[in-house]
C-alpha positions as CSV (number, residue, x, y, z in Angstrom):
1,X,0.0,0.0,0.0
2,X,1.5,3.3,-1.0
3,X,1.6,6.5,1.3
4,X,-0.2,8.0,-1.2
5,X,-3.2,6.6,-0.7
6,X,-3.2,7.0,3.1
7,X,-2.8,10.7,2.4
8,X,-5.1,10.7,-0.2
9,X,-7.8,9.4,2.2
10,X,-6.3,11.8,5.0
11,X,-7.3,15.1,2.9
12,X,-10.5,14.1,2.3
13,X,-11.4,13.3,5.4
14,X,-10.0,16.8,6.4
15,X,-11.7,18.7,3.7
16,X,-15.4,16.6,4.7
17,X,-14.8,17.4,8.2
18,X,-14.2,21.6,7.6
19,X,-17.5,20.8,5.3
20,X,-19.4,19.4,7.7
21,X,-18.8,21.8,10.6
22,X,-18.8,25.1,7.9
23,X,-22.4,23.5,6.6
24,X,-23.6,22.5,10.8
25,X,-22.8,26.3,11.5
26,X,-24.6,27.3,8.8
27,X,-27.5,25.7,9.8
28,X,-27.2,23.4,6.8
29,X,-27.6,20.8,9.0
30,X,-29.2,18.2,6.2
31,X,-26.5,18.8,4.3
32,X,-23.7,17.7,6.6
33,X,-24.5,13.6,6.2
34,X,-24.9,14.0,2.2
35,X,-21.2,15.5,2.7
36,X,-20.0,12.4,4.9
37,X,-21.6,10.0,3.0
38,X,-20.0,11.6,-0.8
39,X,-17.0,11.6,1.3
40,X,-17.4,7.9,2.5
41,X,-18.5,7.0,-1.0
42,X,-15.3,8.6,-2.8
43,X,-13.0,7.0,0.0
44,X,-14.6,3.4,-1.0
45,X,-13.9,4.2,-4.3
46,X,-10.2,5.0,-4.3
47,X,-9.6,2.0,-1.9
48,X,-11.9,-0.4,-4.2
49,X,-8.9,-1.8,-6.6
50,X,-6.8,-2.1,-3.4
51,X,-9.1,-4.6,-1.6
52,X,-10.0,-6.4,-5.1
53,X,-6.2,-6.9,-5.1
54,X,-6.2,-8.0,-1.5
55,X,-9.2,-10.7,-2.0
56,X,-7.6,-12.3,-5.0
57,X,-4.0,-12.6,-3.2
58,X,-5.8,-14.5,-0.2
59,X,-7.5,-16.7,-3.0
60,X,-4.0,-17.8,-4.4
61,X,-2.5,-18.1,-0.7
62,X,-5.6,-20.9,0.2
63,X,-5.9,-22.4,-3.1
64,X,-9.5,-21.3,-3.3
């Protein structure tokens, strides 16, 4: 696993956080769980060739 991804996923948690409590103050409250789940969403997305990758490795370790 490169760094890269671990800062990748570090930024946009930061940004989705500074969303969420810019969009609470705001009163925008409805808004803040649309912005944590895009965030969620985006995450699972970067880290979805990653865990592919890590399923089929355990599949040739056990012979499955």
């Amino acid at each position: 696993m490169d760094v890269d991804i671990l800062f990748k996923i570090a930024g946009i948690g930061i940004i989705v956080a500074v969303l969420n409590q810019v969009l609470s103050r705001s009163g925008k409250d409805e808004y803040t769980m649309v912005t944590t789940l895009a965030g969620l969403i985006i995450v699972f997305m970067i880290l979805l060739p990653h865990l592919i990758e890590l399923f089929d490795y355990i599949k040739a370790v056990f012979d499955l």
